[in-house]
Backbone as CSV, one residue per row, in Angstrom:
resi,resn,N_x,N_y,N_z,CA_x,CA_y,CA_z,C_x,C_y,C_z
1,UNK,-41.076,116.216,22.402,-40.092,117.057,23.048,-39.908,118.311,22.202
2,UNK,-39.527,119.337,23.039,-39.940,120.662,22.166,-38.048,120.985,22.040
3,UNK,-38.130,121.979,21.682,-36.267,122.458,21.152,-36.126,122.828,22.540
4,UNK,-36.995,124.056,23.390,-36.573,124.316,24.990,-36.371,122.755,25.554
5,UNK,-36.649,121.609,25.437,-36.788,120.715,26.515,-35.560,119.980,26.254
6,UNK,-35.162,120.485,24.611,-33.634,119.731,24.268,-32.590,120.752,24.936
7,UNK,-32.873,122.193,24.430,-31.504,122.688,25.129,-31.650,122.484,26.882
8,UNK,-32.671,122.127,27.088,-32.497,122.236,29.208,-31.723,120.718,29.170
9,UNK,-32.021,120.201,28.796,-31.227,118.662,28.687,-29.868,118.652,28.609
10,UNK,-29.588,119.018,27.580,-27.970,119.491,27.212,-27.472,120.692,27.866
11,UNK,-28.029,121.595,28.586,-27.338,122.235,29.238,-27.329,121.760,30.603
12,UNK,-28.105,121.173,31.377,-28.008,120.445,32.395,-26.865,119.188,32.116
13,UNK,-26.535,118.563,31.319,-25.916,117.171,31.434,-24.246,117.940,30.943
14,UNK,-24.143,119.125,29.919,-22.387,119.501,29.866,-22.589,120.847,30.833
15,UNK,-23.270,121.605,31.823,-23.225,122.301,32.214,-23.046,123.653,31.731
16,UNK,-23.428,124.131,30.535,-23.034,124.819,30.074,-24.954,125.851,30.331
17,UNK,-24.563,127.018,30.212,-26.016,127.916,30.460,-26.788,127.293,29.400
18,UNK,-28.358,127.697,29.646,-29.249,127.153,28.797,-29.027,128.396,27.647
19,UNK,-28.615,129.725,27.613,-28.435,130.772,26.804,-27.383,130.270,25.614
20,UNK,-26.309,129.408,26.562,-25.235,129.480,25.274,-25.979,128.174,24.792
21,UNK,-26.503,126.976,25.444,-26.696,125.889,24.826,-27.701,126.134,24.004
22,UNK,-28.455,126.916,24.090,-29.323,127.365,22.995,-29.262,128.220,21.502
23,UNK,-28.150,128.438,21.863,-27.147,129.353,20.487,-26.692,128.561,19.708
24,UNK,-26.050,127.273,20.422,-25.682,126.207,19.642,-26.426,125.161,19.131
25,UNK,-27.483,124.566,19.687,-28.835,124.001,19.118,-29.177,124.888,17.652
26,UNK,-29.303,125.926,18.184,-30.158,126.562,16.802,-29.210,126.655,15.754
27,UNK,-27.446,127.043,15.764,-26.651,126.894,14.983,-26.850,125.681,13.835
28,UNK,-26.733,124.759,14.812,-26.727,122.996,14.468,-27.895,122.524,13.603
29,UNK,-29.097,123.110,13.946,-30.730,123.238,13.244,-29.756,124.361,11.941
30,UNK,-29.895,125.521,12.206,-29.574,126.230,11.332,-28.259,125.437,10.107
31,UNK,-27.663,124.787,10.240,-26.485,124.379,9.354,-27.131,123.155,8.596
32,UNK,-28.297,122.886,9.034,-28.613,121.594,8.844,-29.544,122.413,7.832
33,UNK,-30.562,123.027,7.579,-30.972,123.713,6.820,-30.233,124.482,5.622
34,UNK,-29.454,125.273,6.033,-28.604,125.460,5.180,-28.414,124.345,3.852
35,UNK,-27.530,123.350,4.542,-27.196,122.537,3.618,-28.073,121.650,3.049
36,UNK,-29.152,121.088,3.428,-30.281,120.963,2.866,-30.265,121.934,1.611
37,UNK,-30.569,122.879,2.063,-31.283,124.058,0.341,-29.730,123.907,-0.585
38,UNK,-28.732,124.371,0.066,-27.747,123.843,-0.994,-27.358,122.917,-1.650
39,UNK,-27.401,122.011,-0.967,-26.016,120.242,-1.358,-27.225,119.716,-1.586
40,UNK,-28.746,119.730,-0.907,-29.834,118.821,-1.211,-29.935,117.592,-0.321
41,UNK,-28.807,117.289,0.281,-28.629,116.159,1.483,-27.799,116.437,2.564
42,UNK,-27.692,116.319,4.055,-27.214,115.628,4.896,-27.132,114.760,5.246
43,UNK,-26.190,114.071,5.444,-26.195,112.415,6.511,-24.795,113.054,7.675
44,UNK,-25.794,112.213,8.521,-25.227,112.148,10.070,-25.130,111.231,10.786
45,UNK,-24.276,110.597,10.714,-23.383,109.291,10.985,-24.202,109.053,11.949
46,UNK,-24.755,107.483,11.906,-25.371,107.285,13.343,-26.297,107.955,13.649
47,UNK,-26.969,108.664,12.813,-28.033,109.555,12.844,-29.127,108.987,12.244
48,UNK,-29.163,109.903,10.667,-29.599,109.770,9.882,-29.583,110.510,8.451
49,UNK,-30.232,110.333,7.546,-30.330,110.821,6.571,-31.227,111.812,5.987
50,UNK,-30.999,112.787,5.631,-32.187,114.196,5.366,-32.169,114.524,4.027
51,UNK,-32.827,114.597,2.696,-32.702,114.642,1.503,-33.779,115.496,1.052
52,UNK,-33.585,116.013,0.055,-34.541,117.267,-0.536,-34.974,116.746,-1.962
53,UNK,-36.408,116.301,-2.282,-36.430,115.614,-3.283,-37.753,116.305,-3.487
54,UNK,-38.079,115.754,-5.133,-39.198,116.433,-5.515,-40.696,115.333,-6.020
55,UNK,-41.580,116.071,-5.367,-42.657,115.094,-5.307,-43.381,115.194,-6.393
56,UNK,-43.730,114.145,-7.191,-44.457,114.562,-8.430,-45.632,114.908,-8.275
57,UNK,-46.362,115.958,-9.230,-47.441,116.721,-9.609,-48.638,115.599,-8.954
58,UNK,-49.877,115.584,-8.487,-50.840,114.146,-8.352,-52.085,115.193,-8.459
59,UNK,-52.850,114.347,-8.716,-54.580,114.543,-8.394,-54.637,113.987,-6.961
60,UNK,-55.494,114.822,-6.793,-56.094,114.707,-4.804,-57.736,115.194,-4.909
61,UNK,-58.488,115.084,-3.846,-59.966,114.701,-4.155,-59.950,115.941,-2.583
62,UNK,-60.609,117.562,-2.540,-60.547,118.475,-1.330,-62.212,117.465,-0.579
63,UNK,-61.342,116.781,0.842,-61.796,116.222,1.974,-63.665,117.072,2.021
64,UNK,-63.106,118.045,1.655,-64.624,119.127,2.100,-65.763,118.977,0.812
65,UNK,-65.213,118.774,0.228,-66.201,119.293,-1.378,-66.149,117.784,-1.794
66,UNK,-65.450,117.238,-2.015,-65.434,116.038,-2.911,-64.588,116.284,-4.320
67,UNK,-64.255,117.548,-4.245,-63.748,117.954,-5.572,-62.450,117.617,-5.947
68,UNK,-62.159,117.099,-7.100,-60.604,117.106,-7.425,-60.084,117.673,-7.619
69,UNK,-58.905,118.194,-7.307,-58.099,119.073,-7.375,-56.710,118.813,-7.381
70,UNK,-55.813,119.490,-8.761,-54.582,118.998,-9.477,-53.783,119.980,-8.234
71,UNK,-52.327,118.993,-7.911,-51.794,118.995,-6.538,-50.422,119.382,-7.584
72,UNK,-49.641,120.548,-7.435,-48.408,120.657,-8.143,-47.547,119.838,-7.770
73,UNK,-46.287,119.797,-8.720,-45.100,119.135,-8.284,-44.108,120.183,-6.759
74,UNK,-43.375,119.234,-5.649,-43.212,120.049,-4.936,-41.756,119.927,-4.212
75,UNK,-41.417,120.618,-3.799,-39.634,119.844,-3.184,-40.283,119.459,-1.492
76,UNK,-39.879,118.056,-0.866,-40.101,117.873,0.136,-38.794,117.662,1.018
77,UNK,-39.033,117.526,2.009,-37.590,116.862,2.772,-38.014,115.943,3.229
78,UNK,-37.255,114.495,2.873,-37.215,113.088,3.431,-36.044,112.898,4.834
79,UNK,-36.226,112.617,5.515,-35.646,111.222,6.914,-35.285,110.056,6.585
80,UNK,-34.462,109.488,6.518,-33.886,107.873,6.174,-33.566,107.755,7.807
81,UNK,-33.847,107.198,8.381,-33.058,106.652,10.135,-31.822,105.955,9.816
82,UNK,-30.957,106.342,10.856,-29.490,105.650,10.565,-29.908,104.791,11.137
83,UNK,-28.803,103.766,11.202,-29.051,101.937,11.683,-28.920,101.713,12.992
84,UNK,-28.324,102.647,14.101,-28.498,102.960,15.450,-29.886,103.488,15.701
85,UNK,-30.718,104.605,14.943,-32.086,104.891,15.392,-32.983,103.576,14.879
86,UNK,-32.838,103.348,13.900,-33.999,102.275,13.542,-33.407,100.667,14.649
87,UNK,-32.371,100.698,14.916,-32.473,99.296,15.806,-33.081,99.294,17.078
88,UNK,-33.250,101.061,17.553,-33.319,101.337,19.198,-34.822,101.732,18.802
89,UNK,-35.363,101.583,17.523,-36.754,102.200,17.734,-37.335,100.070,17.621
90,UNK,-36.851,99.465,16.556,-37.257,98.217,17.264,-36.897,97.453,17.979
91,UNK,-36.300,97.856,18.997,-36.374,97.744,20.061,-37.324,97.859,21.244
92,UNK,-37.541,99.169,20.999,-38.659,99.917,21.613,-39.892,98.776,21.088
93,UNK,-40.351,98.595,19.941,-41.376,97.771,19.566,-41.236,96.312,20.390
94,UNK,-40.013,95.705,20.108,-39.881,94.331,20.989,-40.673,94.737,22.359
95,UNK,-40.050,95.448,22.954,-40.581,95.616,24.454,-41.628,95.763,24.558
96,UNK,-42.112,96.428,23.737,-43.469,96.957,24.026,-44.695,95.619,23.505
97,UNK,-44.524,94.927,22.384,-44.607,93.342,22.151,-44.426,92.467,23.472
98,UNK,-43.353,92.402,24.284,-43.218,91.669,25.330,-44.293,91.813,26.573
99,UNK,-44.136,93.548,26.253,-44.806,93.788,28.147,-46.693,93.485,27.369
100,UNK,-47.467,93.308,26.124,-48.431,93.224,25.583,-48.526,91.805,26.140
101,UNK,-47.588,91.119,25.548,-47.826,89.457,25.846,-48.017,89.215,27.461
102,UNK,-47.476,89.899,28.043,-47.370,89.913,29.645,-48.730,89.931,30.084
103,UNK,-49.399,91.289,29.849,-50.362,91.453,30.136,-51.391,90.882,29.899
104,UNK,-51.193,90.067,28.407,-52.423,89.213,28.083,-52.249,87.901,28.975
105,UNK,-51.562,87.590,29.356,-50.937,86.457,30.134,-51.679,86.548,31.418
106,UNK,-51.538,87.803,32.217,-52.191,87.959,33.306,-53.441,88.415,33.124
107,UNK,-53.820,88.664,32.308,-55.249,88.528,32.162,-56.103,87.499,32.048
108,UNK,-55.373,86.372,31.084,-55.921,85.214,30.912,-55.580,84.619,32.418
109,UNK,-54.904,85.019,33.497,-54.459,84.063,34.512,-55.924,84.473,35.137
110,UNK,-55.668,85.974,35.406,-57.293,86.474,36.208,-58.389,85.626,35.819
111,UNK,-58.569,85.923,34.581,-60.326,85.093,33.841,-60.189,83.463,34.470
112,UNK,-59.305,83.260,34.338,-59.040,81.730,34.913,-59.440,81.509,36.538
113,UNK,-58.881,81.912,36.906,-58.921,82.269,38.667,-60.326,82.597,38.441
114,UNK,-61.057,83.566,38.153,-62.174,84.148,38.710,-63.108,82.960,37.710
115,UNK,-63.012,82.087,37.271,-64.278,81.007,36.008,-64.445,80.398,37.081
116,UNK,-65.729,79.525,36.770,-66.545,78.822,37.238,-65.826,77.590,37.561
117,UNK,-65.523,76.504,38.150,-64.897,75.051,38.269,-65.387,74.562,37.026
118,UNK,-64.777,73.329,36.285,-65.037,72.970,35.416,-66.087,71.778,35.753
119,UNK,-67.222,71.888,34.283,-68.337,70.403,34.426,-69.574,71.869,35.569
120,UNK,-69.194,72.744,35.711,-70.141,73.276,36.786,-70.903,74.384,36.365
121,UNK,-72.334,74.063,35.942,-73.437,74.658,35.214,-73.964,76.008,35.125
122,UNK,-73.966,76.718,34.374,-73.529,78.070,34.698,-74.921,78.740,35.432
123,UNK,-75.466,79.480,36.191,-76.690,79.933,36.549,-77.141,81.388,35.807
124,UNK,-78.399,81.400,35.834,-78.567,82.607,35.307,-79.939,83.026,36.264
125,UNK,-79.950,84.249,36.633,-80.835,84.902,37.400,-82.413,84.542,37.076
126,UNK,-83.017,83.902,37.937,-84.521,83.336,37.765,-85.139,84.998,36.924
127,UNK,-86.527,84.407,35.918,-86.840,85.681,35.224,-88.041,86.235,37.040
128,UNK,-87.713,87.547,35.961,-88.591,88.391,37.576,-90.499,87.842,37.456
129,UNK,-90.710,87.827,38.587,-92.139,87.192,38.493,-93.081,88.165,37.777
130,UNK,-94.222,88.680,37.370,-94.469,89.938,37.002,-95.651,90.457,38.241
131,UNK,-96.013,89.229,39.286,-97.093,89.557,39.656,-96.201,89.934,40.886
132,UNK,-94.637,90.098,41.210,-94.711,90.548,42.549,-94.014,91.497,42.457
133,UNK,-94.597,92.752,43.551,-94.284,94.536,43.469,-92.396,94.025,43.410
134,UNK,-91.774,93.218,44.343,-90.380,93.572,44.975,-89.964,93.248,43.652
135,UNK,-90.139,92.699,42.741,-89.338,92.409,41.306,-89.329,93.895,40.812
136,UNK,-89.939,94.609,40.528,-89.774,95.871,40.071,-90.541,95.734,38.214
137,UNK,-91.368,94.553,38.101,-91.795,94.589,36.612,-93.465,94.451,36.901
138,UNK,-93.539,95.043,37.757,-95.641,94.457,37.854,-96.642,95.075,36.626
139,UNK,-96.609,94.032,35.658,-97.560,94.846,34.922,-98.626,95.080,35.565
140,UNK,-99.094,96.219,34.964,-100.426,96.818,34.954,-101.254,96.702,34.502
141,UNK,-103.162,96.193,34.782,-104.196,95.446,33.682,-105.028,96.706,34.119
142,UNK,-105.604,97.071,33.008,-106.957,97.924,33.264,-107.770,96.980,33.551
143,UNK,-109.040,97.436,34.960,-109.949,96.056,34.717,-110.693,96.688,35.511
């Protein structure tokens, strides 16, 4: 979802223009940044957690060359999920676990339905004769 697809959302559901709801999105982004570079953290209740921490210096190996190459120390920003996003994201996993099992279920029902009766010998296509044209394998003898 892009930032336009958040403010059409929120301005459709409080009615407010997509112009002003978009002033206030970016405010809200904007304050959140802010305080990041200052304080170094936000938390947002029921949200989550945003922290500005510093990644130590590493060796890394450039994908292209093979070469190693010393990676500085760097400030990143971390995400912690509040305990409302991480329960509704496994959640999301349960379901998606459930409707998997489903499907393997009806799949195994299909393969079942469509198998052979049981004790009943499986056939396999007679080999093609070579001496007749309608098989499509007639070898050929110089002679």
């Amino acid at each position: 979802m892009t930032k336009k697809e958040i403010v059409k959302t929120i301005s459709e559901e409080i009615g407010l223009t997509q112009l002003k709801t978009k002033e206030i999105v970016q405010k809200t982004f904007d304050a959140i940044v802010e305080t990041l570079v200052n304080e170094k953290r936000i938390e947002l209740r029921n949200f989550g957690v945003f922290e500005v921490k510093m990644r130590a210096a590493r060796k890394a190996r450039n994908p292209r060359t093979g070469q190693r190459v010393d990676v500085p120390e760097k400030f990143v920003v971390t995400f912690k999920p509040g305990k409302e996003m991480e329960e509704r994201v496994k959640q999301m996993e349960r379901e998606a676990a459930e409707l998997r099992m489903r499907q393997e279920a009806e799949a195994s029902a299909v393969a079942i339905r469509h198998a052979p009766p049981a004790g009943a010998v499986p056939t396999s296509p007679a080999p093609a004769d070579p001496t007749d044209p309608a098989s499509g394998t007639m070898e050929h003898t110089s002679g």
